[in-house]
C-alpha positions as CSV (number, residue, x, y, z in Angstrom):
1,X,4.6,0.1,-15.4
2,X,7.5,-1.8,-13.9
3,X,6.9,-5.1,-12.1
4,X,6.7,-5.2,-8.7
5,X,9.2,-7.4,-6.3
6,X,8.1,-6.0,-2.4
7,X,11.2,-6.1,-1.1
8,X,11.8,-5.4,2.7
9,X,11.8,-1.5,1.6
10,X,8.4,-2.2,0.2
11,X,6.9,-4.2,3.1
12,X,8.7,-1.6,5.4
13,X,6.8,1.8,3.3
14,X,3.4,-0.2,3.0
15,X,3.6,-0.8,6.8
16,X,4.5,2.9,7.8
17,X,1.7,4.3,4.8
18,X,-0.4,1.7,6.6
19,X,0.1,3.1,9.8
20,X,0.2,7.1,8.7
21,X,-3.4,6.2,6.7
22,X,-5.3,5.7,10.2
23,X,-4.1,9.2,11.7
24,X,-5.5,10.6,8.6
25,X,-7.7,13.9,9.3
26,X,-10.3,13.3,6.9
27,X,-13.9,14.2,8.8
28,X,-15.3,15.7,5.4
29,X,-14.2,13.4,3.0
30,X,-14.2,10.3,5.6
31,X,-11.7,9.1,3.0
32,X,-8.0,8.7,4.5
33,X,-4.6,8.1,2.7
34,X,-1.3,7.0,3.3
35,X,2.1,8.0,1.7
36,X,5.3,6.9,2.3
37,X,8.8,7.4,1.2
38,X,12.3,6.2,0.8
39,X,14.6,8.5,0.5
40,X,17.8,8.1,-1.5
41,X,20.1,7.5,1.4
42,X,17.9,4.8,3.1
43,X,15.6,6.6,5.7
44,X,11.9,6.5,5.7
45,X,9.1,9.0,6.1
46,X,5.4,9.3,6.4
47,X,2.4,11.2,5.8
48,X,-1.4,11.3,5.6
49,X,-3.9,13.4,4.0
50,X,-5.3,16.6,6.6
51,X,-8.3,18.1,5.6
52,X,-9.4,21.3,6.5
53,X,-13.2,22.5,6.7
54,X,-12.2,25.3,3.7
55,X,-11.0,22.4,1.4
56,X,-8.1,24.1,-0.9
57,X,-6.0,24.3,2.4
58,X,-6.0,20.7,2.7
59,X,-2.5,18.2,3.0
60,X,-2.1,15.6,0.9
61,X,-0.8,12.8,2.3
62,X,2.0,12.5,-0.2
63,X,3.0,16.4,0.6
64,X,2.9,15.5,4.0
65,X,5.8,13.0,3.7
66,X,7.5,15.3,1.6
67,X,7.7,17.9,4.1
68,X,9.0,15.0,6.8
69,X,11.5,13.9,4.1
70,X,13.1,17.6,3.8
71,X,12.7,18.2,7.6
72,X,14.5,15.0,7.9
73,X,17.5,16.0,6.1
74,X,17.0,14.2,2.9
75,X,15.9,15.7,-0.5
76,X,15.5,12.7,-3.0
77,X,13.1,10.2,-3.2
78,X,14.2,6.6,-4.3
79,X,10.6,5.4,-3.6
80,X,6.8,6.7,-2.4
81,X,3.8,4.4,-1.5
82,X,0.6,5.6,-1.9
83,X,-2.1,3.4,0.3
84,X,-5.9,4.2,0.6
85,X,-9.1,1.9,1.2
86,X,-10.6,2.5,-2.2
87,X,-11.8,0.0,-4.8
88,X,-9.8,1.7,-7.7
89,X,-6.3,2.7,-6.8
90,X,-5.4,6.1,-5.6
91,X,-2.6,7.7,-7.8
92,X,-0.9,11.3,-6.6
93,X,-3.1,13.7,-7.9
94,X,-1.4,16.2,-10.5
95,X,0.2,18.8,-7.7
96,X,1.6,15.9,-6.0
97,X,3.1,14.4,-9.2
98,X,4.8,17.7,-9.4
99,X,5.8,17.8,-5.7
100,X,7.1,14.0,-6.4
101,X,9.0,15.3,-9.6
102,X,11.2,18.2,-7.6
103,X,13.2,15.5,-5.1
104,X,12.9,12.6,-7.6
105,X,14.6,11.5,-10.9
106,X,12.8,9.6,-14.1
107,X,13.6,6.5,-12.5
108,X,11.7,7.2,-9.1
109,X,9.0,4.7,-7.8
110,X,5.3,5.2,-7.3
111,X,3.8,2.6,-5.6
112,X,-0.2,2.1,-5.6
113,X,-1.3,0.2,-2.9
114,X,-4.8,-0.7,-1.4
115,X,-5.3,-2.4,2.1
116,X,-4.3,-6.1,1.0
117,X,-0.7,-4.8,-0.3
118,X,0.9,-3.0,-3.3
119,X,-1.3,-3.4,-6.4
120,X,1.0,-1.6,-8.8
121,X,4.0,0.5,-9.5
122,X,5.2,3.4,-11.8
123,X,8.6,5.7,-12.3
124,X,7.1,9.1,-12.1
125,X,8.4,9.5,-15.8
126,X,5.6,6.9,-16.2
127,X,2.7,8.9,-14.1
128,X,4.5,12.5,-15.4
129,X,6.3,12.3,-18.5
130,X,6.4,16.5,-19.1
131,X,6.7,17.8,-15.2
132,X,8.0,20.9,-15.1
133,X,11.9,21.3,-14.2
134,X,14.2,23.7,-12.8
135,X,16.5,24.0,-16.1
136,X,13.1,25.4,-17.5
137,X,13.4,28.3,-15.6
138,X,16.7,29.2,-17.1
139,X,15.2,29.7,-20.6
């Protein structure tokens, strides 16, 4: 876990998880979440969890902003917020860790945030230390 310094990047992806968190589609759960990202190049992106009555077709909220990210142009994350309204911080769950892992490098931030600001922060080397990566493939 690296110390945190909220820089305006960091006030600027708690605001827009912040923001994404109250579209959230969540009427099974009631239980919404934010993601946001910084790309490599500077831009931001957003998204929230969407539920869906048969529950393995379900968003997360972290895929969500992945597929903004990519539809935005940009394919590397420099940073990702993660924001819910939870006693216990919300971590990406194990598929998003992997999605994370694909456009990121071992140095990428997670950032772990609850509604009064970012609570903690991880590289996803940290959070997934054995992802699987594309030079596995050519084994």
């Amino acid at each position: 876990m690296q110390e945190m310094n909220n820089s305006s990047s960091e006030k600027k992806l708690f605001e827009l998880a912040q923001s994404a968190r109250q579209n959230a589609y969540a009427p099974y759960s009631h239980f919404a979440i934010g993601a946001a990202i910084e790309s490599e190049n500077g831009n931001f992106y957003f998204g929230c969890n969407v539920e869906n009555l048969s529950y393995p077709v379900g968003t997360c909220a972290e895929a969500g902003a992945i597929a903004s990210m990519i539809a935005g142009g940009d394919k590397k994350i420099r940073k990702i917020l993660v924001i819910a309204d939870s006693k216990e911080l919300i971590a990406p769950c194990g598929a998003c860790l992997q999605r994370i892992k694909e456009f990121a490098d071992d140095s990428t931030l997670i950032l772990l945030a609850n509604m009064q600001g970012i609570q903690k922060q991880f590289t996803i080397a940290e959070l997934l230390p054995f992802g699987f990566v594309s030079s596995e493939l050519k084994k």
